[in-house]
N, C-alpha and C positions, 0 to 999 in steps of 0.2 A: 412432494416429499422433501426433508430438510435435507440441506447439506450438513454435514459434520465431520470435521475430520482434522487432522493436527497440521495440515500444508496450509499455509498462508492464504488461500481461497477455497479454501474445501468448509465455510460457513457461508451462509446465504448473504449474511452482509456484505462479505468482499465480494462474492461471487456477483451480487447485485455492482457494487463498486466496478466491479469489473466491466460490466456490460455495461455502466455509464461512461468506461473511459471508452470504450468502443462507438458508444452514441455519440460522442462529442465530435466537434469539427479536429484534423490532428493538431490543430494551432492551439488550441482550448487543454488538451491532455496534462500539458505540463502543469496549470494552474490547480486542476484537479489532484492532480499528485503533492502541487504544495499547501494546497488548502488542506487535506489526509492529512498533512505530516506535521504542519503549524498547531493544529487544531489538538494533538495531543502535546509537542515537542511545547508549548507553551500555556500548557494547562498546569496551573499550580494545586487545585483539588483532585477530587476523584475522576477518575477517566471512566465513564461507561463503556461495555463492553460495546457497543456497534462504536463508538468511535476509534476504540484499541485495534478493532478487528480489520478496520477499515486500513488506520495506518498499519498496520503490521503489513499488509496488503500493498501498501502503495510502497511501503520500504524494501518487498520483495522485486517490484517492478524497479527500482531506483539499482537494485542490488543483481538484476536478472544478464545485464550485460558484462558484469566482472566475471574475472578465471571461478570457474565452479559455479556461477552465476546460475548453471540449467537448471541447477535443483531450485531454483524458486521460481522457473515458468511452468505452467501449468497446462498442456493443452485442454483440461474438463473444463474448467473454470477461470483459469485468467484468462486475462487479456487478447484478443485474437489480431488488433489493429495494430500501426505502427504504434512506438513512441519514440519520442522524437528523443536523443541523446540527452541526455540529464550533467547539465552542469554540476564543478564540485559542491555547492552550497547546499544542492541537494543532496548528495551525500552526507555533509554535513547535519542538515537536516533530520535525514533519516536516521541518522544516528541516535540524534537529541531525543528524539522520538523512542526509538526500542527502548532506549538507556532509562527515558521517565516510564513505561510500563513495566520495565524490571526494577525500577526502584520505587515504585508506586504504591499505593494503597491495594 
């Protein structure tokens, strides 16, 4: 059955995303969260949705350690491994990212 839902892994893409950042060695996680985030923050056409969905996903996990942070971890669906502390660029990053889906096609 699908996932579906308005939390940041409550679609099967992220949710998928999810268990791949669990499969990785945790030395590997970071790269996956910037590869997620690049992939749309420097996309100048249309963004498909499994790539939206994904970074929206990975910008939650970026976003999961700051004040009020809980509300984007997910015990169903995200992430259940470490990750390893996220430098500011990724924030940065993640930013670029939401900001090109809400101003997007």
């Amino acid at each position: 059955m699908a996932k579906w839902g308005y939390k940041p892994f409550e679609n099967d893409t992220a949710a998928d995303f999810s268990g791949d950042l669990d499969e990785v060695p945790e030395s590997e996680r970071l790269e996956l969260l910037r590869a997620a985030l690049s992939a749309v923050a420097a996309s100048d056409g249309h963004v498909d949705a499994g790539r939206a969905e994904v970074a929206i996903a990975a910008a939650a996990v970026v976003a999961r350690d700051f004040p009020d942070g809980e509300q984007f971890q997910s015990a169903v669906c995200g992430p259940t491994q470490s990750i390893p502390p996220v430098s500011s660029d990724f924030v940065t990053l993640a930013v670029r990212a939401v900001d090109r889906l809400l101003d997007g096609d």
